[in-house]
LODONU-693304 format. One line per 4 residues: for each residue z, y, x of N, C-alpha, C. Coordinates in pm, whole numbers. Example, Ala and Ser with C-alpha at 12.3 -4.5 7.8 and 13.67 -1.06 7.14 Angstrom:
residues 2
780 -569 1319 780 -450 1230 780 -330 1320 | 708 -225 1285 714 -106 1367 787 3 1290
***
This chain:
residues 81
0 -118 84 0 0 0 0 124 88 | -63 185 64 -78 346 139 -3 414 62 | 71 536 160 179 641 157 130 747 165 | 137 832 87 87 996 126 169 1018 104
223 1166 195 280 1273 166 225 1393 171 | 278 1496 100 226 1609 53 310 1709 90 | 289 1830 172 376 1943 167 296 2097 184 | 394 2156 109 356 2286 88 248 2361 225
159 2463 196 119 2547 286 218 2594 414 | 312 2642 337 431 2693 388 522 2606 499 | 523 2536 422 565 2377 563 511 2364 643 | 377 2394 588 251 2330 733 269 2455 814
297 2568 827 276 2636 876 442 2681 962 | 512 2637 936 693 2581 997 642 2461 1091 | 585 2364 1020 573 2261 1136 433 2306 1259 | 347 2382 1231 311 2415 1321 345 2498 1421
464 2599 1340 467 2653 1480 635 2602 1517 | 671 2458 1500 744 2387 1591 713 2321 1695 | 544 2252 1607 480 2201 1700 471 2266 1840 | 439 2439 1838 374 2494 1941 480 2577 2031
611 2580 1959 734 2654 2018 831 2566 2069 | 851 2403 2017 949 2319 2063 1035 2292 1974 | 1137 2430 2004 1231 2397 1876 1246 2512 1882 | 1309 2499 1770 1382 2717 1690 1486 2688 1619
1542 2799 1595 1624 2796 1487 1577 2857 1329 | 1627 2812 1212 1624 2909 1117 1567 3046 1110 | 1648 3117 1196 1650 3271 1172 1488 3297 1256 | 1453 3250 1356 1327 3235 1494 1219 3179 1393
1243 3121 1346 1167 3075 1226 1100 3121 1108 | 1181 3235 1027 1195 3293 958 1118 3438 1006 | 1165 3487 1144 1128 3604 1183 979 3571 1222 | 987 3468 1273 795 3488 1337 725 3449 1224
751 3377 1121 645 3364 971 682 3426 868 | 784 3540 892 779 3663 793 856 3591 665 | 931 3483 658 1007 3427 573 1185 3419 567 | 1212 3404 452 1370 3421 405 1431 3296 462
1557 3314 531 1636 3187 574 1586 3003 463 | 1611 3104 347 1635 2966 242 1500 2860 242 | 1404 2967 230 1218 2901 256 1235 2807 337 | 1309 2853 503 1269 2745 633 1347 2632 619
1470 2611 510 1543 2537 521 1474 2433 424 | 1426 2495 326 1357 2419 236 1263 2312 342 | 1195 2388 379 1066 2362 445 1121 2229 565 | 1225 2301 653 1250 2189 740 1311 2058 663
1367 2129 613 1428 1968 499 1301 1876 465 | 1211 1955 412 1097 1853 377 1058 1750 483 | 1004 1836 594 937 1808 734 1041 1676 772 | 1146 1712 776 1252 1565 776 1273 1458 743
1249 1483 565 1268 1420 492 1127 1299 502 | 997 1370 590 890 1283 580 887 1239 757 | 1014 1262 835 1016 1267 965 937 1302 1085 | 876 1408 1032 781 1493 1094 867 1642 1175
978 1611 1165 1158 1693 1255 1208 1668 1216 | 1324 1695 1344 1475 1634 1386 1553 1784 1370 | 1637 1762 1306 1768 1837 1319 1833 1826 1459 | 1849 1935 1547 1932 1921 1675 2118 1995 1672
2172 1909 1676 2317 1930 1606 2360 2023 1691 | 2458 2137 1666 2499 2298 1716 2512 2362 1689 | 2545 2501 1755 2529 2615 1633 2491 2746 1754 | 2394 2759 1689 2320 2776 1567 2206 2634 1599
2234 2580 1461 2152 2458 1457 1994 2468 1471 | 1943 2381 1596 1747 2374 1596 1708 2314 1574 | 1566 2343 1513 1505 2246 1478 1400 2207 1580 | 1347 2093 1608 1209 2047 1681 1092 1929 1595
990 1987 1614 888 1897 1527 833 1747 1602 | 873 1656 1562 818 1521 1574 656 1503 1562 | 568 1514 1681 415 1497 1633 403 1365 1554 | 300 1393 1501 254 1297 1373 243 1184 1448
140 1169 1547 180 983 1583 314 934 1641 | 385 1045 1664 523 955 1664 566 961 1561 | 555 1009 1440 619 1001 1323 562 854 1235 | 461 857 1248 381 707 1188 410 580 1258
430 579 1445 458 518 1499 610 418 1414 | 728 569 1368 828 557 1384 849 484 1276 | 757 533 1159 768 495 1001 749 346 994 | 608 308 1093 584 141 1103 661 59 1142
740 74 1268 858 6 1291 908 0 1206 | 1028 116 1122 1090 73 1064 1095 -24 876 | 948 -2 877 897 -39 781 900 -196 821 | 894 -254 917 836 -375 963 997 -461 1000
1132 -417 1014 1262 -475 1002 1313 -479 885
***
């Protein structure tokens, strides 16, 4: 069975520029795509939730984006125990 996931413009555009910055925080986040704290949280939550980023535990808490073939990599394994 095939899996899609779907996320907002807005996501795609959080996970790209994790992709291209590493990691950020919230607020770094918010300031370079012109968006409200609550949006990126949304947004990273999603990106997580489809393991496409990791939460990095701290404070102020960062985020970093998981590229897609390690995210599919990661999904198959665990799909396969």
């Amino acid at each position: 069975m095939t899996k899609y996931i779907s996320i907002t413009p807005q996501t795609a555009s959080v996970y790209h520029l994790l992709l291209q910055k590493k990691q950020l925080t919230a607020k770094e986040i918010a300031k370079d795509l012109e968006l409200i704290p609550n949006a990126v949280y949304r947004s990273v939550k999603s990106l997580t939730n489809v393991g496409l980023a990791q939460e990095i535990n701290g404070w102020p808490k960062l985020f970093k984006a998981i590229t897609s073939q390690d995210a599919v990599e990661t999904y198959f394994r665990s799909s396969q125990d």
